[in-house]
Structure formats: C-alpha cells, structure tokens
N, C-alpha and C positions, 0 to 999 in steps of 0.2 A: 320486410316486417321484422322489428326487433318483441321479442318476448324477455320477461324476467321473473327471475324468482330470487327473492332476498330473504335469506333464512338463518338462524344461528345454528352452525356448525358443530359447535362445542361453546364452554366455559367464556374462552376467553376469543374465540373466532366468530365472523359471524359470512358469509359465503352469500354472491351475488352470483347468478348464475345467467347468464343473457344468450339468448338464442338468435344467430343471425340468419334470417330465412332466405335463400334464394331466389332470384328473381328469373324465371326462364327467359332467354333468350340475350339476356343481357349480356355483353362483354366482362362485363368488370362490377360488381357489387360496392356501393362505399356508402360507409355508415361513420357516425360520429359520437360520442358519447361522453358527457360531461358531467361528472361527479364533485359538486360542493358539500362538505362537511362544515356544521356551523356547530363552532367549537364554544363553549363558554369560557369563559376566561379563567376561571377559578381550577380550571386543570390543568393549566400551566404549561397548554401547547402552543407556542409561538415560534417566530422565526429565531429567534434565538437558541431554543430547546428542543425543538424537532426540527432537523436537517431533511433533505430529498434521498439522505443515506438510509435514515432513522426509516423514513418511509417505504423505500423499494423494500429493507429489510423486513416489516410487518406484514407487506404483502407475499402472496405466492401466485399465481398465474398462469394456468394453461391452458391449453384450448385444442378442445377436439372435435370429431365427426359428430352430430347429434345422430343416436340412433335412430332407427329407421322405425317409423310406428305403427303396428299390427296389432291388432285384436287379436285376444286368446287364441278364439275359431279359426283365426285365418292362419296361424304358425303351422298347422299340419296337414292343412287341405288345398287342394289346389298345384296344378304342376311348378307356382313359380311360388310356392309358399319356401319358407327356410329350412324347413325337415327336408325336404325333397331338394333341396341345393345340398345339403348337406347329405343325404341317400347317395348319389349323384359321385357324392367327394370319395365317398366310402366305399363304394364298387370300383372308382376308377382308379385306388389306391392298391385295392386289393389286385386287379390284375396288371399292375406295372407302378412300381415303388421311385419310381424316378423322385427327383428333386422336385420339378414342379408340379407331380401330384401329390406332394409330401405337404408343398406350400399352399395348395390350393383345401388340400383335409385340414391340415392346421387353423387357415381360413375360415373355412367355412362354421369349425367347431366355436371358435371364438366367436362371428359374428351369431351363431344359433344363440349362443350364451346369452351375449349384449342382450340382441330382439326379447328373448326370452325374459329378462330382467325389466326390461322396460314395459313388456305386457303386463307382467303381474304387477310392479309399481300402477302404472294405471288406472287398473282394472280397481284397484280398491281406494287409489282416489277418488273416482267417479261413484264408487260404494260410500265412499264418506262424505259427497256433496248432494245424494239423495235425502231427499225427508219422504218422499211417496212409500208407503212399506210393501205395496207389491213390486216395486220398481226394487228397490233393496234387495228385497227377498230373491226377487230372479233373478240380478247379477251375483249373490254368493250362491245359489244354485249354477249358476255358470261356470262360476270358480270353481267351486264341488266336481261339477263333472269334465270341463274343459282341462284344469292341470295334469292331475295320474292318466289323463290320457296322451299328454304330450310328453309326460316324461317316460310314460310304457310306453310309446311310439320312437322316442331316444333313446331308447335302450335295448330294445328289438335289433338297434343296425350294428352292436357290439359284435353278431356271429358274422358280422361280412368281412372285419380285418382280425379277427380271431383265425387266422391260416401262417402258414410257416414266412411267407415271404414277407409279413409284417415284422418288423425289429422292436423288441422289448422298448424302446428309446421311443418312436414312434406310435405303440400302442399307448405308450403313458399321455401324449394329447387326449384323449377319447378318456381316461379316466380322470383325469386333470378337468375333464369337463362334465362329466358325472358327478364327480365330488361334488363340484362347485353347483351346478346345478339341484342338486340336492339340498346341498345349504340355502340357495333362494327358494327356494318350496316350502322348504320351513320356515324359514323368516320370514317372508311374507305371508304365510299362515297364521302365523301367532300374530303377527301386524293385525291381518283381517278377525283375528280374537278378540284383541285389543278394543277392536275397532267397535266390535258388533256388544260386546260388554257395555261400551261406554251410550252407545247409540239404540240398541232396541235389545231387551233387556229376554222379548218374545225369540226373536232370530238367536240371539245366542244361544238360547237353550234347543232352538227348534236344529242350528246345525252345527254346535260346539262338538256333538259324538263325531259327525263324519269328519270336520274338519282336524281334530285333535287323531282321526283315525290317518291319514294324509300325513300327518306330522309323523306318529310312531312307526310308518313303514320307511318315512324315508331316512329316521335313526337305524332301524332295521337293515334296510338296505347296506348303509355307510357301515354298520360292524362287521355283516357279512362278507362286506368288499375291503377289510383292514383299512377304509378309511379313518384316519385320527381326527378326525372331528368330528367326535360324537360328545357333548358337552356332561358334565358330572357335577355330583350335587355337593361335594367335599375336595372341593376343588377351584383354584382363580380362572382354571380354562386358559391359561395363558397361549397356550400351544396352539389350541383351536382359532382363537381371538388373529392371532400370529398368520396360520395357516389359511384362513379367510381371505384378510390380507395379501396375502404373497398370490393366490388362486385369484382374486377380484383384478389386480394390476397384470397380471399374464392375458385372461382372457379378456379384458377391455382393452388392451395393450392396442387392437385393432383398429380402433377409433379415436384414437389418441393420434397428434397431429406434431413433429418436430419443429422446435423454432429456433433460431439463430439470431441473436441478439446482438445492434452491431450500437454504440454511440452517435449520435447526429447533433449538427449545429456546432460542431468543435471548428470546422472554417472561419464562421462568424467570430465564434469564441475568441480564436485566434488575431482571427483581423482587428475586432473592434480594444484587444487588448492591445494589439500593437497600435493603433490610430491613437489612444489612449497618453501609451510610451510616449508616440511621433507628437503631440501638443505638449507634452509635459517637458519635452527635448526641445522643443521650440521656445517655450521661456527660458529653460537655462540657458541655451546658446544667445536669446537676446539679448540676458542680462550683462550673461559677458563680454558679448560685443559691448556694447553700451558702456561699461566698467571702464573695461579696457581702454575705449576714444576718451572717457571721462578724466580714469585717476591714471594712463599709462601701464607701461608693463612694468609687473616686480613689486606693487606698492599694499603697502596695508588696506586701503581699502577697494584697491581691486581684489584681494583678499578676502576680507569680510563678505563683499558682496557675490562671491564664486560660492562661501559656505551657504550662503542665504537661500542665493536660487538653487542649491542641491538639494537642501532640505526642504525647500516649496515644492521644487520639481517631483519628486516622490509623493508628496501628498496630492498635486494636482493630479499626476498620475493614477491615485488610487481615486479621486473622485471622479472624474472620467469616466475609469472602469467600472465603478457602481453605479455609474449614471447610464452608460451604453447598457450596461446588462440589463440593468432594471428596464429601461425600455424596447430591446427585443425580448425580453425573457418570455412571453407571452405569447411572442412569435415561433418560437423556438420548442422542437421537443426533447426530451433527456434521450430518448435513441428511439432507435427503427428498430420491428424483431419481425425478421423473415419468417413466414410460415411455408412447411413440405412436407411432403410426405415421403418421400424420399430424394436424391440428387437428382429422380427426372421430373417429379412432379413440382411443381411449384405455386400453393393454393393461393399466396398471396402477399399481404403484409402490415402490420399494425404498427402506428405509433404512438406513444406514450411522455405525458410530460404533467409534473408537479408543481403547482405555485401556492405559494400563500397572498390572497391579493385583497384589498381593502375595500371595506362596502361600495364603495362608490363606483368597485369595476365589477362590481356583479350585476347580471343583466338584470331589466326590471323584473320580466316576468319571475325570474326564479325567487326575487325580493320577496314578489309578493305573495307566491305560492309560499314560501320560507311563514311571511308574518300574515297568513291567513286566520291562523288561532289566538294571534298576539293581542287580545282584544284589552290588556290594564296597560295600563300608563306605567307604572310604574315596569314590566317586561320589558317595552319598547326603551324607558329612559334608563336604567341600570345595567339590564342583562349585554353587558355585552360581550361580544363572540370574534374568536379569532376565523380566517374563515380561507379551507383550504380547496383548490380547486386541483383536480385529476384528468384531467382530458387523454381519449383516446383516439384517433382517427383508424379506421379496418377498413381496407380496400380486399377486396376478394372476387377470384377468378373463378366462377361456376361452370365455365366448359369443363374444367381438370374433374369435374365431380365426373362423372359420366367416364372416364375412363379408366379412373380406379375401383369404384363400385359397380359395374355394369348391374350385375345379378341382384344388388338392394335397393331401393329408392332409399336413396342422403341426399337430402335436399335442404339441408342447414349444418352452421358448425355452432358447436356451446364454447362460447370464453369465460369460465370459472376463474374468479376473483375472490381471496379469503384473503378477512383482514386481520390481526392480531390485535386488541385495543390493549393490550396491554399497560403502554406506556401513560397510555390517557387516566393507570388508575391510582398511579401514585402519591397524586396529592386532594386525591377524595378525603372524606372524611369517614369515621365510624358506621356502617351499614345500619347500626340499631341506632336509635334514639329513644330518650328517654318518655314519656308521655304521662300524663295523669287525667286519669274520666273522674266523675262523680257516679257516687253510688248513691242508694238509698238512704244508708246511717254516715257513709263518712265520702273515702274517696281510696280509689287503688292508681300504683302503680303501672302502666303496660309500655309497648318497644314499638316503635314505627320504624318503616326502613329508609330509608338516608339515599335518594336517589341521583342522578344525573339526567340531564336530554341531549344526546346531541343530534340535530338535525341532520338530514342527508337529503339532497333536491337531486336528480338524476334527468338529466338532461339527453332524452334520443332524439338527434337527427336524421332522416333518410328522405333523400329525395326532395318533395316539397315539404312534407312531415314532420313537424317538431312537436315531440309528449314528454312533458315535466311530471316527471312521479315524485311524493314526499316520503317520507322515510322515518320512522321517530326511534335510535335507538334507547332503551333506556339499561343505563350502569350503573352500576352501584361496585363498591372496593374489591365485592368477589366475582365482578365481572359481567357479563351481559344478561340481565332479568329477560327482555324480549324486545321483539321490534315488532313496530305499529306501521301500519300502511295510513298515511292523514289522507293523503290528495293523490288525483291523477288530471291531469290538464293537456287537453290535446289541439293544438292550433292546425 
C-alpha cells in the first residue's frame, strides 16, 4: 500500500511525502512511481534550459523508518508500551554502564521521542477533520489529560540514572530528550490553539485556560532546567529556532535510513557510444578504400575525399549517438541508491531517472487524467506544455524490518522528496496586475494576482494496483501560493 501527502514546505519548496507499507510475509516489496510535471511553456523549461543536472540539484531526497503509530493512551500503558521500553533502558543503564546498554538507553530515548511526536501530530489531526462537537470536545479533553501525564511519567525515570555511575556525557541523552520533548508539547499545543480558535469558537474558550496552562509549565520547566529555549518577546529567537533544529535531527536521527548512491546504465552508455564511433569508422574507412582503388595513392582527390569523410564521420557519429540514447534513454535510469542501515543491514534499493518526453509518449490514462478540467478549445489548442517525467522504481526487503526494530512495530519506510521550483520563476511575469471595476458615479483602480499552473499526475504502481493522483500547483514570481488535489483514479 503506497500513501501520500503533498504539501508546501516553505516559499519556494513544496515536499511529497510517500509511505511504503509492508506487505507481511513477502520476500522483497516493489513499488514503482511515476511523476509527470506538465510545464507550460511560457516558463521557459525545456530541454535546452533545464538539464538532469538543474534537476537532481532542485531536488533533496531521503528516506526513512515511518514511525511506528500509537495513540496518546497507549505511550504509557501497557508492558510493551514505549515508557516501559524505555523504563527497562534506564534501570539496565543504571546498574551496568557497558556500551551496549549505553546504546540501547540512547535508543530507546530517541525512539520515545519519535512515537511521541507522531502521537501528538495525529491526535490533532484527527481533532481538525471532526465537525461532530462532542467528538472534538473529547479528543482535546484527551489531550488535556493524556499529555502532562506522559511527560510526568518521563520525567519520573530521571532519578533511576541520576547515580554516580552515570557519566555527565551520557546523562545529557535523557536531557537532550526532555528538552526536545518539551518543545513538542508546546508546539503542538499552540497548534491545537490555533486549531480550536479557528474551528469552534465554544472549545476555545471552554479549554484555552488548561491548554495555555500545559504551555506555561513546560516554559517553566525548560528555565528551571537552564534549557535555552525558552522563546522571548524582543528577540529573533534565533538560538532557539537553531537549537530545535540540532535536538529534532539527533533524536529522529533513529529512523533515518543510509543510502549509497552509485550511477547505472554507463555500460550501455558506453557501448552504444562506441557502436556509434564503430559506423561512423565504417564510412570513413569505406570511403578511403574506395578513394584510394579510384584516384591511387598520393593524389589530390584521394585527398579531398579523406577530408570529406572525416568531417562526415564526426557528424555521423554524433547522430548515431543522439539517436541510440534517445531510444534507450527511457530504458535506462540516472543511478541505483542503496538503502542500509547499517554495513549488516541491508533494507534495499531505489532507482531513479529523468526524461523530458513528448505528448505522444505519455500514457493515455495520465493524458486524460491531466485534460480532465481542460474543457475550452482554446486550453487544448494553445496551452502548450513541456512535460517532464521522474520515475522511480523501490524494491524493499521487509524480513531486515523485524531485526532491527524487534521492541516497535515499523512496518513502512517514508521517501521525502522536496522540490525547489525556483528556476520555474524566472520568466513569470509581475504578481500584481492592474484591473479596473465600475463603481456607482465613475470606476476605480484594483490588483489581481498574475498566476501559473503547473500540473503534476503521480503515477503508483504496486502489485496489480495502478492510482493516478492529480496535483495543481499554483506559482506565481514569489513562489508557491498552494497546491490543489484535482483527481484520484484507481485501476
């Protein structure tokens, strides 16, 4: 089962987030995914001005564990909940400091983190897709009383490595994960503020006190424990902002997956340049045999015609070469990137490859999914669109899951894809336009904003399974306004 979520990132990014789910029992997982971008033409991305360099550069790409997914109630109850793996860490740390119980508390702190983070993200998603107001109401009462108990339940196990035989170096894991945890408790508080402001107007008021009371203890907390991020009101916060950062990459650091990047198709590459060479070597040596029996050795126009076919022979060679490439290029991917998690594990492997390719080699289905909206004559016969395709094929080994995680259920990896559109905005036009309404007595001035579309069709494969999702970004010169979900099509 593939899952997505396509969301703008920032300004100028906008981040595809795909979830590849495991299939028990299977050997080996393989999925396929294919991303066309239908470019208009007036932004001046073609094969001429965007290279497969321009491209990998706008991308970033990596891929990790999906965390593992528990409810609030379930982080702190239960003998095989995450507190209790981590309890577990923390006694066995305390009475024998060895490496591998050093590795296993370290462990365990990070993975609490992760679970932790994705509960409370959830928890108030599911808060934001209710409309029922008692349903609403009792999951932020949930919140209310489920959070300050998990983190005064994490904070409780602080006097188990609180003894001599813990080293300053090693008690900083456990504070390194208070901190952090602390900041998600707040953040995601103000989130569900945010949330309950805009959504029921009753809830905000009825749990704004307790909620903003959750917030001030766990500023409280952070001063009293010299944590430096505690944010201020005459101030850019930069340090905080910074320190978030460095604390969020340590402790997700766990679920983050290594990959090893190697080039593929350079045999082919190779061969069909030299096949290339070997016909364009075949006419010049013809010619000069042929010269030679004709005008002799030595003579002027055995001469002439040696410069001829040298200078043909070079060009035949280069049409060749653009002729072979253009017809495996399609074949062929730009490289293989090994995925591990460490030198024993080995989860798997992705391939990756970039074409620019002309309507007529787009499949139909995506076509039509693409000109579903296109309903004037005039869209279909002017607009037209450069159009670039991204394929990636993930082969994935779900035995390795089960021996690195035993104590979590991970039963999918995320491959995070952020694109840059940067280059796509250079030959926009003015954001504002000028516009003129009628009034009453005369007529006024007003600004419209000056947009772009560029399609995106995403193409999943798995198993028998092909779903075509549509995608609408829309740009304008300062970057990305928002993305629209048109279609989903499932064969």
């Amino acid at each position: 089962m593939i899952e997505d979520i396509v969301k703008i990132h920032d300004r100028y990014q906008f981040e595809i987030k795909l979830n590849y789910q495991l299939e028990n029992g299977a050997k080996e997982n393989a999925y396929e995914v294919e991303t066309y971008f239908f470019i208009p033409n007036s932004l001046g991305v073609n094969r001429r001005t965007y290279s497969k360099d321009d491209f990998y550069q706008d991308i970033k790409s990596y891929v990790r564990f999906k965390t593992p997914s528990l409810l609030l109630r379930q982080i702190c109850s239960g003998e095989a909940a995450p507190l209790e793996n981590l309890r577990k860490s923390f006694v066995e740390l305390a009475e024998n400091t060895t490496s591998s119980a050093i590795s296993s508390f370290e462990y365990h702190n990070k993975m609490f983190s992760a679970i932790l983070k994705s509960a409370l993200r959830d928890h108030i998603s599911l808060i934001f897709k209710k409309e029922h107001a008692g349903d609403l109401s009792d999951l932020v009462h949930r919140y209310i009383e489920s959070t300050p108990k998990i983190v005064a339940e994490f904070r409780k196990l602080r006097k188990i490595i609180n003894v001599p035989s813990v080293s300053e170096q090693v008690f900083a894991i456990y504070l390194f994960s208070d901190e952090y945890i602390s900041l998600l408790v707040e953040k995601y508080t103000y989130d569900l503020l945010e949330l309950l402001k805009k959504k029921s107007q009753n809830d905000y008021e009825k749990f704004s006190g307790k909620l903003l009371g959750i917030i001030h203890r766990e500023i409280q907390h952070r001063q009293q424990n010299g944590y430096h991020s505690v944010p201020e009101n005459d101030s850019d916060n930069e340090s905080l902002i910074f320190r978030y950062s460095v604390l969020k990459k340590y402790l997700e650091s766990v679920l983050y997956l290594n990959t090893d990047v190697e080039p593929e198709g350079r045999f082919w590459e190779h061969f069909l340049l030299s096949l290339a060479a070997g016909i364009a070597m075949i006419f010049a040596t013809g010619v000069a045999f042929f010269s030679q029996r004709q005008y002799g050795n030595f003579t002027i126009p055995l001469f002439v015609a040696l410069v001829i076919s040298y200078m043909f022979k070079d060009r035949i060679k280069e049409v060749f070469r653009e002729y072979f490439m253009r017809k495996i290029s399609r074949s062929l991917f730009d490289h293989k990137t090994k995925i591990y998690m460490n030198s024993k594990f080995n989860i798997g492997k992705y391939r990756e490859g970039f074409y620019f390719i002309r309507t007529d080699k787009v499949p139909e289905p995506v076509l039509k999914i693409r000109n579903k909206d296109r309903t004037l004559e005039f869209d279909n016969k002017f607009a037209n669109e450069s159009i670039i395709l991204f394929r990636k094929q993930i082969r994935i080994n779900p035995e390795i899951f089960e021996n690195i995680y035993s104590d979590y259920q991970v039963d999918g990896i995320n491959d995070i894809l952020r694109f840059n559109v940067e280059r796509f905005l250079n030959k926009m036009d003015n954001p504002r336009k000028a516009l003129y309404v009628l009034t009453d007595e005369s007529f006024k001035k007003i600004y419209g904003e000056r947009v772009y579309h560029v399609n995106m069709v995403i193409k999943y494969t798995m198993r028998q399974t092909v779903t075509h999702k549509r995608f609408r970004l829309v740009l304008n010169r300062n970057g990305i306004k928002r993305i629209e979900k048109v279609a989903v099509v499932t064969e």
